[in-house]
C-alpha atoms as one frame of an Amber mdcrd trajectory, in Angstrom:
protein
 114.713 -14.520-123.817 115.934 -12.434-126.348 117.582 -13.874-129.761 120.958
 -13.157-129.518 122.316 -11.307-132.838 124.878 -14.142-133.706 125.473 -17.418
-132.210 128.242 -19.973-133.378 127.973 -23.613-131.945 131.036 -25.795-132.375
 132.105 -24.558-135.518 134.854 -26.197-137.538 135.979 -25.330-141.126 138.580
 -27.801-142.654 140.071 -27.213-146.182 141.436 -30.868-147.199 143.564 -31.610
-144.189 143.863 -27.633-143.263 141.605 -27.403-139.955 141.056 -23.473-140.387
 138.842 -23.504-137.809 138.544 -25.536-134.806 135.115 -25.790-132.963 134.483
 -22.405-132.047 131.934 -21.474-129.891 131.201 -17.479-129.662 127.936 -14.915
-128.844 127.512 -11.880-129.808 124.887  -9.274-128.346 123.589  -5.986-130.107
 124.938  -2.792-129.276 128.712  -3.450-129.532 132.038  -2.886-131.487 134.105
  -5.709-131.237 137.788  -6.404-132.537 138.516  -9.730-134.509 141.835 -10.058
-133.781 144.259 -12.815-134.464 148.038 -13.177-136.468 147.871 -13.887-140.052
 146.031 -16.996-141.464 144.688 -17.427-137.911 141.170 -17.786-139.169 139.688
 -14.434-139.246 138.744 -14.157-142.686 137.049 -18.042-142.820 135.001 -17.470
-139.966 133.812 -13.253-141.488 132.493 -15.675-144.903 130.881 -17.974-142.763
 129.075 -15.327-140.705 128.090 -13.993-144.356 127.173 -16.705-146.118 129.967
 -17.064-148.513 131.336 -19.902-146.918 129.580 -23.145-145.651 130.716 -24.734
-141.977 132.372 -28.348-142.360 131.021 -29.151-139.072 128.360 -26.960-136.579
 125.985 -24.229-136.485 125.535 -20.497-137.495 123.145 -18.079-136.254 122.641
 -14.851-137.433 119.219 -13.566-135.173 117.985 -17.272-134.714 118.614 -17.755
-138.655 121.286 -20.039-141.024 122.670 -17.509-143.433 121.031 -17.581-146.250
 119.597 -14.519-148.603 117.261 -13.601-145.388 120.055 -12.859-143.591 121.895
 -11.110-146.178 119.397  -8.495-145.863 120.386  -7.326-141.799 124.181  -8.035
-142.345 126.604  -5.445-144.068 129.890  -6.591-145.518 132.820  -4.970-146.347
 135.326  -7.429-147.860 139.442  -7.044-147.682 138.988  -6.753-151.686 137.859
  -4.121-154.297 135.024  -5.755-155.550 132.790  -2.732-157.747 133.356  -2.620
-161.324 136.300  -0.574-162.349 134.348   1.610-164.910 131.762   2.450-162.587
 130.757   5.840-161.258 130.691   6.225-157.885 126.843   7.473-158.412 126.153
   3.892-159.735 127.084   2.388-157.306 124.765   3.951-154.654 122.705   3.317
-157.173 123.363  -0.191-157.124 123.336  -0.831-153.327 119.731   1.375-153.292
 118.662  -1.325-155.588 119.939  -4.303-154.162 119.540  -2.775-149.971 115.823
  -2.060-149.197 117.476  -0.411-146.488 120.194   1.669-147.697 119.991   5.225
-147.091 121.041   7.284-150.030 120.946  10.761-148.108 123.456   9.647-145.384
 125.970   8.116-148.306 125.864  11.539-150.079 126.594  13.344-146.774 129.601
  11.127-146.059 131.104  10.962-149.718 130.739  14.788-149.811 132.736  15.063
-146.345 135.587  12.978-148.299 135.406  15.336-150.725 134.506  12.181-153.182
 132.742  13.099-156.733 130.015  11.048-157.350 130.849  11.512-161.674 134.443
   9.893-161.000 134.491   6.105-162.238 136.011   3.738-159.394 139.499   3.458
-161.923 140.381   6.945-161.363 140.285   6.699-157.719 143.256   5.203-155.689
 143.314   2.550-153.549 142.522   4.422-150.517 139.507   5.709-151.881 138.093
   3.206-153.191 138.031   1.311-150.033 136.530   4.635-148.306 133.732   4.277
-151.002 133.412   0.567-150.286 133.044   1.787-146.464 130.601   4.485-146.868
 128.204   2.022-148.960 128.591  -0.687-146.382 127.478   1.839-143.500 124.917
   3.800-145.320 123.093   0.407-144.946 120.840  -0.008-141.951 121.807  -2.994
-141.091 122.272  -5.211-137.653 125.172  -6.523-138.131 128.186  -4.566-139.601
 131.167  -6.954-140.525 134.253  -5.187-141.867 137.285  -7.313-143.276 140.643
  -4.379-142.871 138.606  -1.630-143.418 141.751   0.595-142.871 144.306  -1.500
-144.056 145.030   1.071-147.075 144.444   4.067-146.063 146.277   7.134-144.977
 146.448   8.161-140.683 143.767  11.404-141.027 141.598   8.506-143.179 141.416
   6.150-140.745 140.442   8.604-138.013 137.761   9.512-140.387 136.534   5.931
-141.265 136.308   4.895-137.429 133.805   7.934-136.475 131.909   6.895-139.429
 131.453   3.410-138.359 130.886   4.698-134.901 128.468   7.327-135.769 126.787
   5.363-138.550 125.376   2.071-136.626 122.355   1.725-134.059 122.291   0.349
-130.949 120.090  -2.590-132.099 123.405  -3.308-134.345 126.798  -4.375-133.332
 129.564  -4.182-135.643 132.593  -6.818-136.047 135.568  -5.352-137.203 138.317
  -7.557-138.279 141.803  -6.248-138.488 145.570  -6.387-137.336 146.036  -2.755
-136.596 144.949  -2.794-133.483 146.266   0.340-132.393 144.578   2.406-134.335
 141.144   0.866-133.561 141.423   0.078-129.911 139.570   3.325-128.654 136.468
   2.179-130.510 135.771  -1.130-129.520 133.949  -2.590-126.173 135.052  -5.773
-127.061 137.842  -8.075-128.279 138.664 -11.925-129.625 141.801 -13.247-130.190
 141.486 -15.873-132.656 145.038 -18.099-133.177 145.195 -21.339-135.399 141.296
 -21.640-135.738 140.521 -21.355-132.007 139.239 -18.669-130.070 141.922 -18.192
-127.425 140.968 -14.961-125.357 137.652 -13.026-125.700 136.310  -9.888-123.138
 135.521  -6.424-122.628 138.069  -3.574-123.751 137.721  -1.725-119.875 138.168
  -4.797-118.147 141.727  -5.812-119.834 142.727  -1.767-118.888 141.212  -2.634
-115.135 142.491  -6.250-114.777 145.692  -6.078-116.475 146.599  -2.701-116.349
 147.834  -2.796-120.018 146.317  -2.343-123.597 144.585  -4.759-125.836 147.284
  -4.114-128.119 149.895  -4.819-125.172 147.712  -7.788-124.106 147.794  -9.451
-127.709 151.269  -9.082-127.832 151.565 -10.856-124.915 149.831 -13.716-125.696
 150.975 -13.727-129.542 154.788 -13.145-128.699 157.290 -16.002-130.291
């Protein structure tokens, strides 16, 4: 039987008497883009660092092709975080440079190809660059990597409409089909026509998981539609 790419047993995460998340049980396969998709402070973000290793479980199991995150794994997952996080007085050079030397398996050619298509200087430090670009830097670093699994924290959250078309047929065009990526965000609009999958997430539980076609086939409606639904106060 074939290791599955992620598997979380029973997971809870409690901060003090916070339960952030609630015994969640989830499998993911290669070969997919799924949607993380749940209202604010609805655990998103807890379970993405506990997938990467920045957070530990309070109670059950991750993982990540038959492994517990640890620095092993770090080296087949891909993270982009809902932060800046390079050094402000970096060039954008450097910090290829920096994710060549930390990524046995980052591929220099295919960053160059998609920073020139942005029309991104490598001689610019990361302080002259706006928000916007700094997160399509941040983006084109994470998928220059060839990784297995691609986990991306609002990687469109700050950038402009024509961006974000951009960024999603670079994250479509940029990961195998022995990867899957997990893409967590609250636009879900503007990232629906990528995915081939979906989980709501609401007060640390998972709530409603399943294929993109089958919600337009069984429900007649959109994801988007269908998470208003079930979110709706």
């Amino acid at each position: 039987m074939t290791t599955p790419l992620v598997e979380v047993k029973n997971l809870s995460k409690r901060y003090g008497n916070n339960l952030a998340l609630n015994r969640i049980n989830l499998t993911l396969q290669p070969g997919n883009i799924i949607g993380l998709l749940g209202p604010n402070g609805s655990g998103k973000t807890t379970l993405i660092k506990i997938l990467t290793g920045l957070l530990q479980p309070t109670e059950g199991e991750v993982l990540i092709k038959g492994q517990v995150p640890s620095p092993e794994t770090k080296e087949i997952v891909s993270y982009l975080p809902d932060t800046t996080y390079l050094d402000e007085n970096m060039k954008v050079m450097e910090a290829l440079d920096l994710f060549k030397t930390f990524y046995a398996d980052f591929d220099t050619k295919t960053a160059l190809k998609l920073l020139q298509d942005l029309n991104i200087s490598l001689d610019t430090r990361m302080k002259k660059l706006s928000k916007g670009t700094k997160e399509k830097v941040q983006l084109v670093l994470v998928m220059s990597r060839r990784a297995r699994l691609y986990v991306l924290d609002e990687p469109i959250g700050g950038v402009d409409p024509a961006a974000r078309e951009y960024i999603l047929r670079t994250i479509i065009n940029n990961y195998s089909p022995q990867a899957s990526v997990l893409i967590s965000t609250h636009l879900i609009t503007d990232i629906e026509n990528i995915l081939d999958k979906f989980i709501f997430i609401n007060k640390g539980q998972i709530v409603r998981q399943g294929d993109v076609d089958d919600v337009r086939s069984t429900h007649g409606e959109s994801v988007d539609e269908l998470f208003r639904d079930d979110f709706r106060l």
